[in-house]
VEXDREN-2710 file (C-alpha; in Angstrom, 1 decimal):
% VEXDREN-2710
k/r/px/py/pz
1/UNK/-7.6/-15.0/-6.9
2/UNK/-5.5/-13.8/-9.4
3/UNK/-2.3/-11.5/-9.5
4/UNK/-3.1/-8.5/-7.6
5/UNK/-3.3/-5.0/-9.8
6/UNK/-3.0/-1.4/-9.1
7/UNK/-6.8/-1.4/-9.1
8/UNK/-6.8/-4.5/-6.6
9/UNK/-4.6/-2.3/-4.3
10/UNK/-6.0/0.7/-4.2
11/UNK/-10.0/-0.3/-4.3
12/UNK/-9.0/-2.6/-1.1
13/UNK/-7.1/0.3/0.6
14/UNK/-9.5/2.9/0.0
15/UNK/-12.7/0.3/1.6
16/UNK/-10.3/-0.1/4.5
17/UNK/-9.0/3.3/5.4
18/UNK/-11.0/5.8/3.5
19/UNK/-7.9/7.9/2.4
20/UNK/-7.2/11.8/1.9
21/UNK/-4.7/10.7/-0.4
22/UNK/-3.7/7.6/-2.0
23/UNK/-1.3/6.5/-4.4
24/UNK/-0.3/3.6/-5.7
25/UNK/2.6/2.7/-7.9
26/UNK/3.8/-0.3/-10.1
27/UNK/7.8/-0.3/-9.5
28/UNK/8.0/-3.6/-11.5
29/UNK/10.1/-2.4/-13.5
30/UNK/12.8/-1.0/-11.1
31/UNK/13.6/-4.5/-10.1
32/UNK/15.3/-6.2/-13.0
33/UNK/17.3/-9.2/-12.6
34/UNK/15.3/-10.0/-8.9
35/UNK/13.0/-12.4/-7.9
36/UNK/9.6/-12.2/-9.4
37/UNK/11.6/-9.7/-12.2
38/UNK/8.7/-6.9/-12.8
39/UNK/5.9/-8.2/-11.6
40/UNK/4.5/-7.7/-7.8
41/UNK/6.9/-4.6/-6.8
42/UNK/4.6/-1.7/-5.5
43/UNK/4.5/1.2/-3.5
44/UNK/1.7/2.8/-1.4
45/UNK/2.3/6.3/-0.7
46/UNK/-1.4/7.2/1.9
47/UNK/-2.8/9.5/4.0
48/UNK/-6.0/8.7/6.2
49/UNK/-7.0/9.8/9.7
50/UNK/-7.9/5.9/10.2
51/UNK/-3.9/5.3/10.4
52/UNK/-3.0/8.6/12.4
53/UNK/-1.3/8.0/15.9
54/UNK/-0.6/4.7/15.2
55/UNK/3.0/3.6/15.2
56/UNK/4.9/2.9/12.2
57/UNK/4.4/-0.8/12.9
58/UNK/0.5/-0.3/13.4
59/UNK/0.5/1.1/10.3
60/UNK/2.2/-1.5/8.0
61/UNK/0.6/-4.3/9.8
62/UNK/-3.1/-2.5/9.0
63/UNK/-1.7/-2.0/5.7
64/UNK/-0.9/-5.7/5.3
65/UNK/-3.9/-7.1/6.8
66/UNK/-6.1/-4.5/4.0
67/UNK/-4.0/-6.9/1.5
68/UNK/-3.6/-10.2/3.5
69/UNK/-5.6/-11.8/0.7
70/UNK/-3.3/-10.7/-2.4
71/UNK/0.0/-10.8/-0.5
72/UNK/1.4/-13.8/-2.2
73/UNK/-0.7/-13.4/-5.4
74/UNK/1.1/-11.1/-7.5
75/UNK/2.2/-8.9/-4.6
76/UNK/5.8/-10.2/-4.1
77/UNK/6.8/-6.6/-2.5
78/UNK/5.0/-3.7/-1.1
79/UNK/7.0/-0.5/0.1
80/UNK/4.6/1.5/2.5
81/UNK/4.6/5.7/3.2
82/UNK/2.3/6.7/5.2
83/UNK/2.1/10.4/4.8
84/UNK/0.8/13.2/7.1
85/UNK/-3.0/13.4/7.5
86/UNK/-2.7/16.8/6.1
87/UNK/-6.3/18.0/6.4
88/UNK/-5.6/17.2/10.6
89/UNK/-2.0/17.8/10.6
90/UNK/-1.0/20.5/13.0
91/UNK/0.2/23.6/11.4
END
């Protein structure tokens, strides 16, 4: 497969976990002068019942195994939020 894109990213995430919110960034260019220099830095900011009452670890590792197939092809680093399932969050 080829380099992983925004579009990768979030059409894989979206199949997996059905989001209430999803976002997905390209922070290549915040990483200057680092390994893999702009290219593969992203951030998942993502809301879905499907991750709620898991642990923060549950989470990331359900995150990673969404992507398992384009970590390592132009995915050199993913920062994960998962945010508050607002739509079930208490009030």
């Amino acid at each position: 497969m080829s380099a992983a894109s925004i579009d990768d990213i979030r059409e894989r995430l979206r199949c997996a976990f059905a989001p209430d919110a999803l976002e997905v960034i390209d922070e290549g260019h915040l990483h200057i002068g680092h390994a893999a220099e702009g290219t593969g830095h992203f951030r998942v900011r993502i809301a879905s019942r499907a991750l709620a009452g898991k642990s923060r670890i549950q989470q990331h590792q359900a995150i990673y195994a969404a992507l398992a197939d384009v970590m390592g092809q132009g995915i050199h680093a993913l920062a994960i939020e998962v945010l508050p399932d607002v739509e079930h969050s208490a009030p």
